[in-house]
Structure formats: C-alpha cells, structure tokens
C-alpha positions as CSV (number, residue, x, y, z in Angstrom):
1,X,9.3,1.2,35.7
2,X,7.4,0.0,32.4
3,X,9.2,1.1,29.4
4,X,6.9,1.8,26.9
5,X,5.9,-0.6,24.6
6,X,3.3,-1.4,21.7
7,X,2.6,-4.7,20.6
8,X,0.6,-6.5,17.9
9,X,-2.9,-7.7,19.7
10,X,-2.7,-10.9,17.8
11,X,0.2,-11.4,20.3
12,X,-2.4,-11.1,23.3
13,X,-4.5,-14.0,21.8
14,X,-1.5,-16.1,21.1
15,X,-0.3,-15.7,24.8
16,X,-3.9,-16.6,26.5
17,X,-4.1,-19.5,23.7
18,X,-0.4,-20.9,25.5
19,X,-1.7,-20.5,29.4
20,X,-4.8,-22.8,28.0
21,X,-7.4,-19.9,28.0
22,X,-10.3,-22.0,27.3
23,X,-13.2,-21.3,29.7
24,X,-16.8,-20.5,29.9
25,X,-18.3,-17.5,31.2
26,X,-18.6,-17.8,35.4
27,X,-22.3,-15.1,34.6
28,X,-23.9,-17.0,31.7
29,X,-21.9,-20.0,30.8
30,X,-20.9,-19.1,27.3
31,X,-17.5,-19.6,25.9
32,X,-17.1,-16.9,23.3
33,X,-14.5,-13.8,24.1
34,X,-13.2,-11.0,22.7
35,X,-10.3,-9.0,23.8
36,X,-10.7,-5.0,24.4
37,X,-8.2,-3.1,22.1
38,X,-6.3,-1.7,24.7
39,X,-4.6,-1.8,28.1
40,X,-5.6,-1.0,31.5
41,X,-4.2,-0.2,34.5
42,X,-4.9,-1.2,38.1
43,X,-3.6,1.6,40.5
44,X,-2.3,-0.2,43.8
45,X,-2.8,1.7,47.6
46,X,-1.1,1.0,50.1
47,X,-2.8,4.2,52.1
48,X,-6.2,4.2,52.3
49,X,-6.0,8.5,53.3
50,X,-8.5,9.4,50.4
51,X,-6.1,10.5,48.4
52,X,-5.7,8.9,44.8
53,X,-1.8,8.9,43.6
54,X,-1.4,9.1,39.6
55,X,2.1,7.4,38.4
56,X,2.6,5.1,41.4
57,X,2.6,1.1,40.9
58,X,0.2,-0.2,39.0
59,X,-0.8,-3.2,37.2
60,X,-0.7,-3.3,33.6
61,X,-3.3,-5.6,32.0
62,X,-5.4,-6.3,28.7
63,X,-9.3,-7.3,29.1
64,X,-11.2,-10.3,27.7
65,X,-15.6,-10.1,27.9
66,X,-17.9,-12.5,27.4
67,X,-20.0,-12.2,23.8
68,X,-22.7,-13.0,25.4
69,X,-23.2,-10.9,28.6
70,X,-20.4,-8.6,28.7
71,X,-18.4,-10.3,31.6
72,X,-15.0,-8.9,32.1
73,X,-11.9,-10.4,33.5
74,X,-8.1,-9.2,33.7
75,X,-4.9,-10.7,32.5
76,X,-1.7,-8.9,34.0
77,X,0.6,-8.3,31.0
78,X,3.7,-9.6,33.2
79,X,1.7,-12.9,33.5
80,X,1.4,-13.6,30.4
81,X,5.1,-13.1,29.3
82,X,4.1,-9.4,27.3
83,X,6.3,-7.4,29.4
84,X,8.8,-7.6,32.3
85,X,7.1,-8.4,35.3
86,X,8.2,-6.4,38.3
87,X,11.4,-6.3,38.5
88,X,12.8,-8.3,35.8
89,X,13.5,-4.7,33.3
C-alpha cells in the first residue's frame, strides 16, 4: 500500500533529468516537455468480467507532453526513486 505522500514537483524534473530524460517527441519530433501538475493512476485487471475495481493495485505515475503537439508519456513514480516501488514500504 502507498502511504500518502506530497512532494515538491521540482523533485519530478530533477529525477527524469538523472535517468537522462532527454528525447524528442516519437509524433512530431520536438524536444520541448512539460510535466502535468499532478499524479495519475493506472488501475491494473487481472479479470477482464466488466467490472471496474476502485482501490485495487495501481500504478502511480506523473505525466510529461510534448509543447508542441500534446504527446503524452508516463513515468511510474517507483521508477524513478519518488516512492517505494512495490514492495519495498
């Protein structure tokens, strides 16, 4: 379980800066980001019954888009060393 947590998002950039987060957009080739002031989370299934379960695993992440064209990708916050991955608390 993830204990709470709220962090500074100048910690976010300082993590993708030390996994070498330098890359250009895989739509339109630019190379300008900005991160989305907030987190996200990924529900997993391992059911696929049509039912959606709130509060079961998930992956925690923070969201980076291009300037440019409004790519998206996802960074798990375990990854990145901003929280206890799975089973590390």
């Amino acid at each position: 379980m993830i204990r709470e947590t709220t962090f500074n998002f100048s910690s976010v950039k300082n993590a993708l800066s030390k996994k070498a987060f330098n890359f250009h957009c895989p739509m339109c080739n630019e190379n300008e980001f900005s991160i989305v002031d907030g987190f996200f989370r990924h529900n997993m299934e391992n059911v696929l019954d049509g039912n959606f379960r709130i509060g079961k695993r998930y992956i925690p992440s923070i969201v980076t888009y291009c300037n440019n064209c409004g790519f998206m990708n996802f960074h798990a916050l375990g990854q990145l060393g901003l929280i206890p991955k799975e089973g590390e608390v």
